[in-house]
C-alpha positions as a printed NumPy array, in Angstrom:
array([[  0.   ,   0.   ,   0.   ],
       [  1.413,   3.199,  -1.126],
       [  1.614,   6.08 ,   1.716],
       [ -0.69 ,   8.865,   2.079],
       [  0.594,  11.668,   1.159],
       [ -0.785,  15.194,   1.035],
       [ -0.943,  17.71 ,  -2.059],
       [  1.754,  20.056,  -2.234],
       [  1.513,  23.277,  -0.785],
       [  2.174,  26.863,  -2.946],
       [  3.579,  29.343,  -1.4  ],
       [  1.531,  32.613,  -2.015],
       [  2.211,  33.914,  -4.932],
       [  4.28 ,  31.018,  -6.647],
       [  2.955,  28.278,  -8.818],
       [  0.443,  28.352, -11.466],
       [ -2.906,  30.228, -11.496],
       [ -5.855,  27.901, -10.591],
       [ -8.968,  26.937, -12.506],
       [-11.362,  29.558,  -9.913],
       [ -8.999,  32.344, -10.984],
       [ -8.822,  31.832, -14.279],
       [-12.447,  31.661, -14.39 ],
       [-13.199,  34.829, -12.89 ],
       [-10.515,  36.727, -15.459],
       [-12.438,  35.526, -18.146],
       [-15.365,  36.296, -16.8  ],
       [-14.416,  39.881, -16.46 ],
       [-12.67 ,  39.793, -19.832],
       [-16.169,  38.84 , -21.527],
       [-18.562,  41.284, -19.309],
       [-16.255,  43.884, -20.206],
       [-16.339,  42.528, -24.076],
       [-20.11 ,  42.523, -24.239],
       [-20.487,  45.691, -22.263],
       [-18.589,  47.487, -24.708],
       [-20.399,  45.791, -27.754],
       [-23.938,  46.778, -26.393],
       [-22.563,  50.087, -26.037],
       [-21.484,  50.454, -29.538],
       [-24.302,  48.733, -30.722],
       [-27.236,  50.901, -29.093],
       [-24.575,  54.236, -29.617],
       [-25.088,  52.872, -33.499],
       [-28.858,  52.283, -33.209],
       [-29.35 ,  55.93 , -31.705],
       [-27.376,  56.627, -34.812],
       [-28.845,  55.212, -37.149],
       [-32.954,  55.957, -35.569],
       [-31.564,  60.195, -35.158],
       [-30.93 ,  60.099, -39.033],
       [-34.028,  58.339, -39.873],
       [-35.604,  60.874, -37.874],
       [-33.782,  63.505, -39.881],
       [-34.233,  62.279, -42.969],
       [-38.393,  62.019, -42.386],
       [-37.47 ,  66.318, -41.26 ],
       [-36.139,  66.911, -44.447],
       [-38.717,  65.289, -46.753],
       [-41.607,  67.249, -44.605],
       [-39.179,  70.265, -44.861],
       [-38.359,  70.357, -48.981],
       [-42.742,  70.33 , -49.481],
       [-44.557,  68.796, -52.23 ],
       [-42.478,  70.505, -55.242],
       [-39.263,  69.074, -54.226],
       [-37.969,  66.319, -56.583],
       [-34.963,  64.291, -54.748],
       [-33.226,  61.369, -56.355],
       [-32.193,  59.992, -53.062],
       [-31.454,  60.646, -49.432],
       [-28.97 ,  58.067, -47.869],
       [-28.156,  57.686, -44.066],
       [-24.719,  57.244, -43.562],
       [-22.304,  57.067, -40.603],
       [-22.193,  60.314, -40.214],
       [-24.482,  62.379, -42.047],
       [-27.284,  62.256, -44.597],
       [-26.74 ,  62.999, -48.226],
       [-29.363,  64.348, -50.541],
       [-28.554,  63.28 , -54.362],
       [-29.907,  64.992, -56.877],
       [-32.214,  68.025, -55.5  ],
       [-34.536,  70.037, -57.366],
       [-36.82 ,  72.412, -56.264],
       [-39.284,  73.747, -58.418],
       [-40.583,  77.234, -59.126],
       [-43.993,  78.187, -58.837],
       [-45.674,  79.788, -61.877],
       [-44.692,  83.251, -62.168],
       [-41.553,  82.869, -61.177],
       [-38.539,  84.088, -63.633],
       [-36.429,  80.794, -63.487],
       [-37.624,  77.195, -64.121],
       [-36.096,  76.229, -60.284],
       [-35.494,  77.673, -57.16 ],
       [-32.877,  75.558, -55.946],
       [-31.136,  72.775, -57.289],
       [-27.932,  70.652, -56.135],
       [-26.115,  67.657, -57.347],
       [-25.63 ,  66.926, -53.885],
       [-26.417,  68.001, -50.627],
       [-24.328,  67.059, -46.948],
       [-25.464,  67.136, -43.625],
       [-24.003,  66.137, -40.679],
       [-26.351,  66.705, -37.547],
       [-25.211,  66.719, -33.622],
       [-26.68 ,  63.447, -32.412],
       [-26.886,  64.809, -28.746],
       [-29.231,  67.552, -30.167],
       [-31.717,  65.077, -32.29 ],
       [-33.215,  63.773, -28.707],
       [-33.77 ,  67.216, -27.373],
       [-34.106,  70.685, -29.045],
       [-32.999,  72.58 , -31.027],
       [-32.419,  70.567, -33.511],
       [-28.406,  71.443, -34.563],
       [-26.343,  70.683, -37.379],
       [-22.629,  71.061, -37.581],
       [-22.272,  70.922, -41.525],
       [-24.363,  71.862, -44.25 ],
       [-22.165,  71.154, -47.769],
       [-23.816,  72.143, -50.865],
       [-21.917,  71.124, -53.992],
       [-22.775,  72.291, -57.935],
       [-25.89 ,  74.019, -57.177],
       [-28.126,  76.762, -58.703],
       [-30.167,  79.363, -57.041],
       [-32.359,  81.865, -58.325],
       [-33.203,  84.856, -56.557],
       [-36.055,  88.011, -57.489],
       [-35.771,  91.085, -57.244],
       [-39.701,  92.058, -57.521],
       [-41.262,  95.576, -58.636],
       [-41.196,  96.419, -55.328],
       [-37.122,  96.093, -54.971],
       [-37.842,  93.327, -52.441],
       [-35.322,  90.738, -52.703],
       [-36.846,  87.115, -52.407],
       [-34.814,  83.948, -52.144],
       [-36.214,  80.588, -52.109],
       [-39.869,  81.011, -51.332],
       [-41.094,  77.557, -51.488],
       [-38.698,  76.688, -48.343],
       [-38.783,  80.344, -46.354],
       [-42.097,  81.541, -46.716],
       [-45.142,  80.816, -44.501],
       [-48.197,  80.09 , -47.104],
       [-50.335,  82.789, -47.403],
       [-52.943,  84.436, -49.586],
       [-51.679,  85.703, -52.666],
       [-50.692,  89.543, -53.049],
       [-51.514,  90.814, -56.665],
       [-50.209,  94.34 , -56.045],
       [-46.886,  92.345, -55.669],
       [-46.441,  92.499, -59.329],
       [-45.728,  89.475, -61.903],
       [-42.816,  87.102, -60.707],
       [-43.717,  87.464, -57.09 ],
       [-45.146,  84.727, -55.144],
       [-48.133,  84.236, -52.577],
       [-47.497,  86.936, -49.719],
       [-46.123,  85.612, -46.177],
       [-44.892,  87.597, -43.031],
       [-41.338,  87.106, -44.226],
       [-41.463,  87.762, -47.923],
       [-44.024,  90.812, -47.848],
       [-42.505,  92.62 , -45.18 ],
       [-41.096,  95.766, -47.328],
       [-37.624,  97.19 , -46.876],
       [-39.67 , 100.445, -45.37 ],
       [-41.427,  98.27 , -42.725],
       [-39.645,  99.755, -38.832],
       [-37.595,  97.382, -36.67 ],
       [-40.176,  97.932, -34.354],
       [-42.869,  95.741, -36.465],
       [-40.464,  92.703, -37.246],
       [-41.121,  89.698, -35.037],
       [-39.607,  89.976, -31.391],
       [-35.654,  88.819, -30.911],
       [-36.547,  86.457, -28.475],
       [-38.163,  83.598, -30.182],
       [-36.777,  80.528, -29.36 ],
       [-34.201,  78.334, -32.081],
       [-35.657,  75.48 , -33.448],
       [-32.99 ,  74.793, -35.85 ],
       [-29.363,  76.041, -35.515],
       [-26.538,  75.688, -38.13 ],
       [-23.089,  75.726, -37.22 ],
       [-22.013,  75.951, -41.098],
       [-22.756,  75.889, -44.407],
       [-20.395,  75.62 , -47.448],
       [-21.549,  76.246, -51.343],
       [-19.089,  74.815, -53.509],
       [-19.616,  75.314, -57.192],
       [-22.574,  76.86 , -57.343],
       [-24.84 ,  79.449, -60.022],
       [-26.934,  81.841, -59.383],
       [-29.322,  83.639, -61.402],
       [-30.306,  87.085, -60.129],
       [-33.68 ,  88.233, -61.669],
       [-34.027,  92.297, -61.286],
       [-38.072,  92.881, -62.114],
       [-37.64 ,  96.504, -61.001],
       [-37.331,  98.074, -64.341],
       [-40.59 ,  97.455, -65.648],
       [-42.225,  98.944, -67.792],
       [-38.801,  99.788, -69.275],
       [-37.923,  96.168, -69.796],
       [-40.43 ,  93.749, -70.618],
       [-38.244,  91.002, -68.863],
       [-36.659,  90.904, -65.915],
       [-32.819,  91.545, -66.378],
       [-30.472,  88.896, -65.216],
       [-27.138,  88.768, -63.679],
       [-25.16 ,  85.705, -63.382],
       [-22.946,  84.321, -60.832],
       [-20.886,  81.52 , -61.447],
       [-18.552,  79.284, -59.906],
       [-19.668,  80.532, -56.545],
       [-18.052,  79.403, -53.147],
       [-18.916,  80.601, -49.621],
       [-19.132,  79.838, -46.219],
       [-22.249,  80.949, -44.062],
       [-22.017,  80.777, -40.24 ],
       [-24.151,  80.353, -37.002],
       [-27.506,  80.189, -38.466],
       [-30.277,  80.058, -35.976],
       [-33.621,  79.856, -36.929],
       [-36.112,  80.846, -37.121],
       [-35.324,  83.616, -34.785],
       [-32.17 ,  84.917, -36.721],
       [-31.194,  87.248, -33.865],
       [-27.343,  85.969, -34.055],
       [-24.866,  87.798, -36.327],
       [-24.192,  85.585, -39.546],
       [-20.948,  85.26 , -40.649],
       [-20.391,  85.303, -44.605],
       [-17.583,  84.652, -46.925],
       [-18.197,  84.701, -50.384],
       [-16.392,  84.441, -53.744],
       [-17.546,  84.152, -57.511],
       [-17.516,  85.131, -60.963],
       [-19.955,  87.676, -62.54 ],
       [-20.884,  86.37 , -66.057],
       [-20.168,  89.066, -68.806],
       [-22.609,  90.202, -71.098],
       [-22.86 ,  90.121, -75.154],
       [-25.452,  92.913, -76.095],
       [-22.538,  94.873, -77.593],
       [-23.733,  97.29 , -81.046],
       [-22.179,  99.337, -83.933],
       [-20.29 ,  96.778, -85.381],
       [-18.749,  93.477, -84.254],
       [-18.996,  92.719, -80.013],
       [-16.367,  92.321, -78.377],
       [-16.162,  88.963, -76.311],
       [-17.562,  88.659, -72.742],
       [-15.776,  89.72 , -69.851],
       [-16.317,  88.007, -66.91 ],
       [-15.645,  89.995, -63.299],
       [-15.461,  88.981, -59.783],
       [-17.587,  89.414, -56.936],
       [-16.119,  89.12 , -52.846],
       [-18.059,  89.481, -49.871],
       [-17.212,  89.188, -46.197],
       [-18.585,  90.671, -42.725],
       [-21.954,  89.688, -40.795],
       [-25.429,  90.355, -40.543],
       [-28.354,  89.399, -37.965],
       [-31.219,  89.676, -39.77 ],
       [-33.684,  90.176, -36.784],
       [-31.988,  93.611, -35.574],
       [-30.681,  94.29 , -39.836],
       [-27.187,  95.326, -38.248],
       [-24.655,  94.086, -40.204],
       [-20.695,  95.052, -41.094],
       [-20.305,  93.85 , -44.78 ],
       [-17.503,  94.768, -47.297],
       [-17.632,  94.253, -50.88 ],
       [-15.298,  94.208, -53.467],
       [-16.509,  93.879, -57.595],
       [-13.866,  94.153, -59.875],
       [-13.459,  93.917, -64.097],
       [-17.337,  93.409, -63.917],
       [-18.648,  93.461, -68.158],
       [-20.735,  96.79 , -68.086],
       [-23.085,  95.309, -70.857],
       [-24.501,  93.296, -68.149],
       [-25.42 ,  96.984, -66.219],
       [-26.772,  98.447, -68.944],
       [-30.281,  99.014, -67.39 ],
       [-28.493, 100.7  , -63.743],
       [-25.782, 102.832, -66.345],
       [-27.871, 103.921, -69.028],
       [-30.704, 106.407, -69.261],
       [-31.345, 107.546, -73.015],
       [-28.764, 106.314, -75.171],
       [-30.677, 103.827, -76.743],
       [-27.34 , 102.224, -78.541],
       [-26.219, 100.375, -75.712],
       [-22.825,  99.467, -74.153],
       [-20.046,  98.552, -76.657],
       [-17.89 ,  97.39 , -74.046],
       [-16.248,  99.09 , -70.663],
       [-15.545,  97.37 , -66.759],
       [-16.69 ,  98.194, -63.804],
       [-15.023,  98.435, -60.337],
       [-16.955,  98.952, -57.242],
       [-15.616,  98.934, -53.617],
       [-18.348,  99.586, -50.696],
       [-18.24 ,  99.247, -46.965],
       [-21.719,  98.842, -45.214],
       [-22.635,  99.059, -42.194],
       [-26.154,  98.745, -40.585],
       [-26.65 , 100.055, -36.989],
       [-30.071, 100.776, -35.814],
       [-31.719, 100.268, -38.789],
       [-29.543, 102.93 , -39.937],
       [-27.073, 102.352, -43.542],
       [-23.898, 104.212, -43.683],
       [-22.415, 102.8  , -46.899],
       [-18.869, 104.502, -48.646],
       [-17.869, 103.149, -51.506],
       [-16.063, 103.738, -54.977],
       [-17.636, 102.904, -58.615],
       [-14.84 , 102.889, -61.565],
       [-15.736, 102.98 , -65.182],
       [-13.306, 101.636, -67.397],
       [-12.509, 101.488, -71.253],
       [-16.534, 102.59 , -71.119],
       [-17.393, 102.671, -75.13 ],
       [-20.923, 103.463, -76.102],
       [-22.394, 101.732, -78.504],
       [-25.236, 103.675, -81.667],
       [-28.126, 102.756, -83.266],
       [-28.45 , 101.837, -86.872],
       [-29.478, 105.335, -88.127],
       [-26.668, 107.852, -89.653],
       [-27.962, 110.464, -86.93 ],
       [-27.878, 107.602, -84.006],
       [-24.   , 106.973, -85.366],
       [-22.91 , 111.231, -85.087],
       [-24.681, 111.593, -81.831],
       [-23.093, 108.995, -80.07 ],
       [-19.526, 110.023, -81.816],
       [-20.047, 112.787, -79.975],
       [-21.087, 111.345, -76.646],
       [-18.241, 109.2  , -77.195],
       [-15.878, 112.826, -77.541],
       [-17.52 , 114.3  , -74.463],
       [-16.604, 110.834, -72.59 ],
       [-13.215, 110.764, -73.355],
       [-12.763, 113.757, -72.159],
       [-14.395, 113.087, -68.988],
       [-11.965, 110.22 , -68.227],
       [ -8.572, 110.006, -66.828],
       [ -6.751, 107.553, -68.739],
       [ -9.749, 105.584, -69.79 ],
       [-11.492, 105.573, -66.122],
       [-14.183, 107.355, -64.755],
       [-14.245, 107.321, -60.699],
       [-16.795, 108.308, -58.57 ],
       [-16.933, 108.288, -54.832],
       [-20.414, 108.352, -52.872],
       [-21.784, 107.845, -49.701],
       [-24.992, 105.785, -49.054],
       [-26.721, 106.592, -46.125],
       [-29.857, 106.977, -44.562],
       [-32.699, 104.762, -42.645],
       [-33.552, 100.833, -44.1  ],
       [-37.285, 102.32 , -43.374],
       [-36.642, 105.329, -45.393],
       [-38.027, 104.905, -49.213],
       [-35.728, 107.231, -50.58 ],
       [-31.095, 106.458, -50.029],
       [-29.286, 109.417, -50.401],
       [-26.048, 109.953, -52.248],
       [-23.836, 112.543, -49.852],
       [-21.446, 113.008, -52.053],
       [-22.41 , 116.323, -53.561],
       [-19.109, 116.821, -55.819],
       [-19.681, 112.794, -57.049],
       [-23.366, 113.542, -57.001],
       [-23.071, 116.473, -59.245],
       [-20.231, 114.662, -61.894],
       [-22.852, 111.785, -62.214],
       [-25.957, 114.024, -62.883],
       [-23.8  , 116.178, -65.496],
       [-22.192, 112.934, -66.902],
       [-26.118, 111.569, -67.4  ],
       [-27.791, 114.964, -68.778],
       [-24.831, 114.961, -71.074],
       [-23.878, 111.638, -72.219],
       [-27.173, 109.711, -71.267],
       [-24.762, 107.874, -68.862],
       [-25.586, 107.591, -65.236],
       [-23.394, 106.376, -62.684],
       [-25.671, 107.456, -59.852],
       [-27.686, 104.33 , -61.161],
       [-25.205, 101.493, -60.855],
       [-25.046, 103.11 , -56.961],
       [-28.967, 103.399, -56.89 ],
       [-28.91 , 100.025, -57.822],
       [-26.375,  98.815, -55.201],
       [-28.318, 101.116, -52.536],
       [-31.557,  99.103, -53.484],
       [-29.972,  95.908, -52.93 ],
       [-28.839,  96.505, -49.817],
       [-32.112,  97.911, -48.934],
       [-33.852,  94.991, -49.954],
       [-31.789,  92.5  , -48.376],
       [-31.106,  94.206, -44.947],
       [-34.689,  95.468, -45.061],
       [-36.353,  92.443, -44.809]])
């Protein structure tokens, strides 16, 4: 018989690890396995429900005239494919908006409780058409920014059913806007255009024009900032680039070829209060496409010329203060097909080059006066009086490419 002997005894801390310990380290190995799983899984699902949620937003949001091609969750944003929105009859342009494609990437932590945010708005090869009505209200996408309404007729042809935003007139006090302290419901860190057109429709110069006139922009890129809506009582910063599309209308004898010019913008606005700090810069800009703001009787039309313009706005209290610069250069008028049309504008053409130094034509002026006022002012007297004698004499007015600029302003900072 074989002794009895007892198991051997470890010392602590020497020997192997036993089955009971070994155990409870994979134990703790797998909890903390699965815990970690479930947590990526539901952080996923919250994902995944958040842009289902904002997907169903947007399709309420774009209305019944909105054509999409697709909108695609992803893993970390929603994409819109192929977006067209239409116009409503009346309207000059065929579309509103359009986009190839569309980016946005929300804040998950806001989609559960409000306001709804999103980080990133990307916009790339897009086209927007804006109006400038008969009223010299600007309007820019209606069928997203107006409240439905009964339709206006007194609003003119190209204008579209009244609302609180869109038929509030640049002359309307800062007193009768809505109040500054409605809450956000939306709130947009950023937005980015990349590549995009836009057609701006001027209606204003009816009956004079049977059509409204059309500026293009093309090529344009900006960057928007810190949208909150749809109180819009935070300054919104801006940053814009593009190219202004030059014009063909040239007469008397063979056109020259289009010039195209550039357009830069940069500053802030908050659109609840109209304050805003905004500087622009156009430079090399075709004049044949500003032939309805330059020209008052000469019924030949631009030949060729560029335009310059520098301005500096600034809204305080409902209050403009604009100074800026307009430069005509190389400005060649064009004649009718008559032998007296062809000696009266040699003549203009004479009394021009005279005018100019070296080719260029610069007038300084001074916008200023209330967004509630109907009438800008020009302060400028010496510029004021060069422009009026330029126009009596030449049928050439530059105070009408800055009474064009002035009305702009007006009716975007007066809405």
């Amino acid at each position: 018989m074989r002794p009895f002997s007892r198991p051997p005894r470890h010392r602590a801390g020497l020997g192997t690890i036993g089955p009971m310990q070994m155990s409870r380290t994979q134990r703790r190995l797998l909890v903390a396995a699965l815990t970690g799983m479930v947590l990526i899984g539901g952080a996923w699902w919250a994902w995944r429900l958040a842009l289902q949620q904002l997907q169903a937003r947007l399709t309420q949001a774009l209305g019944p005239r909105a054509q999409v091609q697709s909108i695609t969750p992803g893993w970390n944003g929603v994409t819109i494919s192929g977006l067209r929105l239409a116009a409503a009859p009346g309207w000059p342009d065929a579309e509103e908006l359009s986009a190839r494609r569309i980016w946005l990437q929300p804040a998950l932590d806001s989609l559960w409780s409000g306001p709804w945010r999103i980080r990133r708005i990307e916009v790339e090869d897009g086209h927007i058409s804006l109006l400038r009505n008969r009223q010299g209200q600007l309007r820019l996408l209606p069928g997203l920014l107006d409240e439905p309404a009964r339709s206006d007729p007194s609003q003119g042809a190209g204008a579209r059913p009244s609302s609180r935003k869109a038929t509030t007139p640049a002359s309307t006090p800062a007193s009768a806007m809505p109040p500054a302290d409605i809450g956000d419901t939306l709130v947009i860190d950023s937005v980015a255009l990349q590549g995009v057109q836009v057609d701006l429709y001027d209606d204003s110069f009816r009956p004079a024009l049977r059509q409204p006139h059309r500026v293009q922009l093309a090529d344009l890129h900006a960057q928007v900032q810190n949208l909150h809506l749809p109180a819009l009582n935070q300054a919104i910063g801006l940053e814009l680039q593009a190219q202004v599309r030059g014009g063909s209308q040239g007469t008397g004898g063979k056109a020259p070829a289009p010039q195209d010019g550039t357009l830069s913008l940069r500053g802030e606005f908050t659109p609840s209060s109209h304050d805003a700090q905004i500087e622009a810069q156009v430079k090399s800009v075709d004049l044949r496409v500003l032939q309805p703001y330059l020209l008052t009787v000469n019924a030949g039309g631009v030949r060729q010329g560029r335009l310059d313009l520098s301005l500096h706005a600034t809204v305080k209290a409902n209050r403009l203060h604009a100074p800026g610069t307009v430069t005509l250069t190389g400005l060649e008028l064009g004649h009718g097909s008559g032998w007296w049309d062809r000696f009266g504008a040699a003549g203009r053409q004479a009394m021009l080059n005279t005018l100019a130094d070296k080719g260029r034509i610069e007038v300084h002026f001074t916008l200023d006066g209330r967004l509630d006022d109907p009438n800008f002012s020009v302060n400028d007297s010496l510029a004021q009086r060069f422009a009026t004698g330029l126009a009596q004499a030449l049928g050439v007015s530059v105070g009408g490419v800055v009474e064009g600029v002035g009305q702009m302003i007006k009716g975007l900072f007066g809405r």
